[in-house]
N, C-alpha and C positions, 0 to 999 in steps of 0.2 A: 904768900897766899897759900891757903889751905892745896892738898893735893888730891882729896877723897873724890875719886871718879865718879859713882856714887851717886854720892850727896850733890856737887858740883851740878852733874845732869841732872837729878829733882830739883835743885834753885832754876837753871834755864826752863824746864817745861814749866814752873810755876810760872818765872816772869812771862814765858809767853803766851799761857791762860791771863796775866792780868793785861798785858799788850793787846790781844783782842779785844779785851773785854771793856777795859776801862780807855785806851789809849796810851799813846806816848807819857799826858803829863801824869795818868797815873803810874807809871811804873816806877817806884822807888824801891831802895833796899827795904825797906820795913814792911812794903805791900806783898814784895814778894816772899819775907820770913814768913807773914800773914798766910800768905797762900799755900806753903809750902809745909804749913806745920810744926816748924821750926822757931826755935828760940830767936827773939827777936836780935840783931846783929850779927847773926850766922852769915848772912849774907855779907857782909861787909870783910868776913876773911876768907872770900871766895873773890871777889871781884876788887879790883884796884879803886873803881871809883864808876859810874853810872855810866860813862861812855867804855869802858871796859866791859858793862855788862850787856851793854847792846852788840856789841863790835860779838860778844861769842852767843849771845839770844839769836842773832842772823845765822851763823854758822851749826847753830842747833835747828831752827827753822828747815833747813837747807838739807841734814841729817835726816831727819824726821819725812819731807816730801819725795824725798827719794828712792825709786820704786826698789822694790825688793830684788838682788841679783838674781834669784832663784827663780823668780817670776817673769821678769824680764826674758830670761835665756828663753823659757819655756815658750814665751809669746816668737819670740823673734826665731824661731823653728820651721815657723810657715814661709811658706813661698813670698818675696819681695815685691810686693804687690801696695796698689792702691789704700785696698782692702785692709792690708795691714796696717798700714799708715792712719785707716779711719780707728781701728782698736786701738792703737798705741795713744791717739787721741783722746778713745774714747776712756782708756785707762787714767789719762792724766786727768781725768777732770773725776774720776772716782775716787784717786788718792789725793785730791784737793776738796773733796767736800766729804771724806772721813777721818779731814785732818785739817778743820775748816780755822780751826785756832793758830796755828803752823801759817796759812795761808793770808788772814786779817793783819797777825802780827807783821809779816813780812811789808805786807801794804801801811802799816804804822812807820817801820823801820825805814821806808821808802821815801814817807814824808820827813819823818825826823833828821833825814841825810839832808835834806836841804837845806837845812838850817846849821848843820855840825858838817863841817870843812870834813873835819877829822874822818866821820862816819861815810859821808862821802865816797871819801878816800878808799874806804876800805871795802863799802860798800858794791860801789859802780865796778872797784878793779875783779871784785869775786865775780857779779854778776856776768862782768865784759868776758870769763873766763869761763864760765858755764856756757855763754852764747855759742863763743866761737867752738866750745867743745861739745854742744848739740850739732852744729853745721859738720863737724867733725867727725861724727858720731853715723849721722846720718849717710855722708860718703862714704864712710868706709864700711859700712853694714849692708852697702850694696842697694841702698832704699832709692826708689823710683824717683824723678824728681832732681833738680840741677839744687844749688847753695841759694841761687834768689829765693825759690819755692821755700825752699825749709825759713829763709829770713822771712816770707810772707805770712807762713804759717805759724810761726812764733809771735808774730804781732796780730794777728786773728785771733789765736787761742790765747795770748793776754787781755784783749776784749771781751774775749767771749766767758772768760773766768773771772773779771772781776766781776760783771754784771753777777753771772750763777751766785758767786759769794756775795754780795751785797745786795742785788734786788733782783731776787731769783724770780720773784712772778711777771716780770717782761719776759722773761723767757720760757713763757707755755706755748700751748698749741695756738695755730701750726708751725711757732720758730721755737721750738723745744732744742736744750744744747744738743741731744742725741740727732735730730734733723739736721741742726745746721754742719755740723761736725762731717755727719755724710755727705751732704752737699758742698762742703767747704773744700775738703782734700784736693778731690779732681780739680776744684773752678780753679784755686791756689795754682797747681801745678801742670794747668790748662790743659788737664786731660780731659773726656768725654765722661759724662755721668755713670756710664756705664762701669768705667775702670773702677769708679768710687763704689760703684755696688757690688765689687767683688769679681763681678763676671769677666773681666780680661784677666785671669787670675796670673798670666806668665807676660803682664805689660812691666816694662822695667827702663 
């Protein structure tokens, strides 16, 4: 297999502009030379074989939605708060609809696991590895809130983003993401509304 870093990363972001776009069963080697600009079969000495090119399409996805570290620090500076917790929300759902292709693919790669043991496999273990390293993530950064909370609120805001990415006009006024988001933290982590609007700013 080819080793050009590269090139390699432009075949994944093509497949995962045609992964959005088209779905699972369009995603072939040739659609993504198509996409990519490339001579047709370029792709075929980058990737071992179609489920090789999904197993590192997810791992590109995954690269790509991942907040900037320099950003991150910068947010998490403030006091450990409710409040924080509603911006850190409110951030993920910024970097998932300015990288809304990143986001569909992953939800293609999602269903395509059902079907492929393999992908699966490789899948669900990455995913199970993120989870526990958000729950993780979250305790040790000193964030308000027990491991139930942060489990509630990852299954919340996976609701609450696939709707935004797929059929973003259920979610206008009055249950706009940025409303529910405010009202979700505290209800999740059964504090008072108040916490969630910032003003208990030293609740922990």
């Amino acid at each position: 297999m080819r080793q050009n870093t590269e090139r390699r990363t432009a075949l994944l972001d093509a497949a995962i502009e045609v992964l959005a776009r088209e779905g699972s069963r369009g995603l072939t080697l040739r659609a993504v030379d198509k996409e990519a600009g490339v001579p047709t079969g370029t792709s075929s000495n980058y990737f071992a074989h179609r489920g090789d090119m999904l197993t590192q399409v997810m791992r590109r996805t995954r690269e790509r939605l991942t907040p900037d570290p320099a950003a991150l620090t910068a947010r998490m500076e403030a006091p450990r708060t409710f409040a924080l917790e509603v911006e850190l929300m409110r951030d993920l759902v910024g970097r998932m609809r300015a990288d809304r292709s990143s986001y569909l693919a992953m939800l293609e790669l999602r269903l395509e696991a059902t079907r492929r043991p393999e992908l699966y496999e490789e899948l669900s273990g990455f995913l199970r590895d993120e989870f526990h390293g958000l729950i993780a993530y979250h305790r040790d950064a000193g964030m308000p809130g027990d491991d139930l909370g942060v489990v509630l609120l990852y299954l919340a805001m996976a609701g609450l983003l696939i709707d935004d990415m797929t059929v973003p006009d259920i979610l206008s006024e009055p249950y706009d993401a940025d409303r529910l988001i405010q009202a979700m933290v505290p209800r999740v982590f059964g504090a008072d509304s108040a916490q969630g609007n910032g003003s208990a700013a030293g609740a922990d």
